[in-house]
Every structure is written in structure tokens, then in C-alpha cells.
N, C-alpha and C positions, 0 to 999 in steps of 0.2 A: 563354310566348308572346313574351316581351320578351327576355327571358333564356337564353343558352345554360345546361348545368348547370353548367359551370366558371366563366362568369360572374356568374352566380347565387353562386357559393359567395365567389368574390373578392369581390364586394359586400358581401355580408354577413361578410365577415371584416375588413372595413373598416372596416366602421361598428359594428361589435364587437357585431352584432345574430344573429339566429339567426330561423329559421323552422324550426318542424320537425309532423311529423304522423307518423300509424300509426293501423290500426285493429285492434283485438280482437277478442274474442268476443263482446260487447254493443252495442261501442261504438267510433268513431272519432274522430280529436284530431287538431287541429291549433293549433297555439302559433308567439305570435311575440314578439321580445323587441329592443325599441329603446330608444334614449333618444329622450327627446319631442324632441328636435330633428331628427329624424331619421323622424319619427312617420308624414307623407305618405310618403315611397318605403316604411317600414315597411309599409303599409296596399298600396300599389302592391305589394307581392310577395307581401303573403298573398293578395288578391285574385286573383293570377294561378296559386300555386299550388290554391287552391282551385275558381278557375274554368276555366283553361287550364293544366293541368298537362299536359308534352312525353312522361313517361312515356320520356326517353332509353334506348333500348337497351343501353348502357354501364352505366346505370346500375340497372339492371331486373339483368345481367348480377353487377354487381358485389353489390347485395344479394343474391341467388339465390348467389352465392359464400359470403355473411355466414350464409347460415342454413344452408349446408350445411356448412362447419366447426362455426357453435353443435351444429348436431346431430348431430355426429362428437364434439365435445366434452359434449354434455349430460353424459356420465357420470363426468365428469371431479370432481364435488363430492357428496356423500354426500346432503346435503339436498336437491341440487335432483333425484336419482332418486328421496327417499323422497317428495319432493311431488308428481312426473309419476305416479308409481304411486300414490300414496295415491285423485289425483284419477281416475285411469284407474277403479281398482276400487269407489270409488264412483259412477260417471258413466257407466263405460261407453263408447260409443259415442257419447254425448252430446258436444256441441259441449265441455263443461267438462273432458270427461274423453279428446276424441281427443288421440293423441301423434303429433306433426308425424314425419312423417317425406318423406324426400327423393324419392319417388313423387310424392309430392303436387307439390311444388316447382317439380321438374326442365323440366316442360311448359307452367309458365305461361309469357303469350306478352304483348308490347304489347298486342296487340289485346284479351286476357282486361281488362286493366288499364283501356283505356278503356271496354269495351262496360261490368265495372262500375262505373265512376267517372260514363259516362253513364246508368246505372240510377238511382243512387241520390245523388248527391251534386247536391243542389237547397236555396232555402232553403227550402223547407219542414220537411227534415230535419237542420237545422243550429240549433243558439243559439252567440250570439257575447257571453261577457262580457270584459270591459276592467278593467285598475284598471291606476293609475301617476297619472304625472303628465302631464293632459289636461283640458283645455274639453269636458265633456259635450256641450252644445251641438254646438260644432263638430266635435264627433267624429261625431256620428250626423249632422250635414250629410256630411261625406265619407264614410261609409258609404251613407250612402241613393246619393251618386254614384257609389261603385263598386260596389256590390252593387245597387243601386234595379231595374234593368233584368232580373236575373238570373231568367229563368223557372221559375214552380214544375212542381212533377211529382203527378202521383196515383201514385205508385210511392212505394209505401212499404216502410219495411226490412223485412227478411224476422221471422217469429216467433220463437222464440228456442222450441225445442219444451221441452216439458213434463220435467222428470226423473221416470224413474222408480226411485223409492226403494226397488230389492229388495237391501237387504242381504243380506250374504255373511259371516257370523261364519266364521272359519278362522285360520290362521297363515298367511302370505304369503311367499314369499321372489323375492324380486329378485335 
């Protein structure tokens, strides 16, 4: 909101700070890393990628680039096809066990990014812990000011389905 992305990344290369996020298969993270003197605009830019993220096109662009080399390379290390396939023929079709492929990818869109960012990213569905060097106190006074307002949701994350454990004894080859 404050922040162009190039902006954003000059800042925090600055102040020799980092923000960064992802989400998984269970779960999603966000992490930020300041010196306490630095701690207010620290809190000013998690607050905004967490509540107003731009979702730049350039930059939607250049990841959707990043995963489509990893997964031109995935086969490039021994271990990491015997773990995609380990997990695949036990899981299945299962969230644990799909293998990303560039189908998927190719078609996400801005708009995919905000309608689920506007789904699910409330605080209802967030915990925030802290540790370093910080006034307890004063720390959850300036959370409560930049987060206080933030409206909850009845949308809650989706279920994570059930496995079903049909083993397959064989020999496998990759």
C-alpha cells in the first residue's frame, strides 16, 4: 500500500531487515526480522504485507518464472525425486502426495491471489509470536494500533482431507 516492490525491497536492504512469507500444505508464514531500533517501520511493513499486499504483476510473473525452472530442475538431485515419488505413492492424489506441475501454475492470475488472500487471511486465522529485544508492553500497544481495526471472517481455512492409507507393497522405479 505504502510501498512500491522495488521500494519495499530497498528499505529493507537498508535497514539490513527482511520480511518474508509462503504458504504450504497446512499452513502459511510470515516472518519479519529487524533490529529493535528499527522495530516501528519493521511492524509498519509486516502490517501492510499482511494486510495490503500489491500482489505486483512483475512480481507474481517473476515467481511463476522461479517455480517453473525449480520444476524443470526438480530432477536434477537424486533425493529430492526419491522424496516426490516416495510421497506421491503414498498419498496419492492427496494434498501431500500432488507433484506441482507447470499446468497448475501457468494460469494463476492477480486476481486468483487477492480473491484468496481476501478469503482467508483475517485475524482470526493468524497467531503472531515475537521474541528479540522488545517492551512487551509496548509491543502489543502498537499491535493493537496496527492490527486492532483489522476485521474478522467466518471463513475458515479449508480441511485438509483425510489420507487414505491403501498401501501398495511392489518395487517402484522412477
Amino acid at each position: 500500500k505504502s510501498f512500491s516492490p522495488d521500494s519495499l525491497n530497498a528499505l529493507l536492504e537498508y535497514l539490513a531487515a527482511s520480511v518474508e512469507s509462503g504458504i504450504g500444505s497446512e499452513s502459511g508464514s510470515a516472518s519479519m526480522s529487524v533490529m529493535s531500533k528499527d522495530l516501528d517501520i519493521g511492524l509498519k511493513i509486516l502490517e501492510e504485507v499482511l494486510r495490503y499486499p500489491s500482489f505486483d504483476t512483475s512480481k507474481i510473473n517473476l515467481a511463476k518464472s522461479q517455480i517453473r525452472e525449480s520444476i524443470r530442475r526438480r530432477n536434477d538431485q537424486p533425493g529430492s525425486v526419491i522424496s516426490r515419488e516416495f510421497s506421491h505413492l503414498l498419498y496419492g492424489d492427496h494434498p501431500y502426495g500432488r507433484i506441482l506441475d507447470w499446468k497448475y501454475v501457468k494460469d494463476i492470475k492477480r486476481d486468483d491471489l487477492i480473491a484468496y488472500h481476501d478469503k482467508y487471511y483475517h485475524p482470526n486465522n493468524i497467531m503472531m509470536a515475537f521474541s528479540g529485544d522488545f517492551n512487551s508492553d509496548k509491543l502489543v500497544n502498537k499491535l493493537k494500533g496496527l492490527f486492532g481495526d483489522w476485521a474478522k471472517s467466518d471463513q475458515k481455512p479449508p480441511d485438509i482431507p483425510t489420507v487414505d492409507y491403501l498401501f501398495k507393497p511392489g518395487v517402484y522405479l522412477v
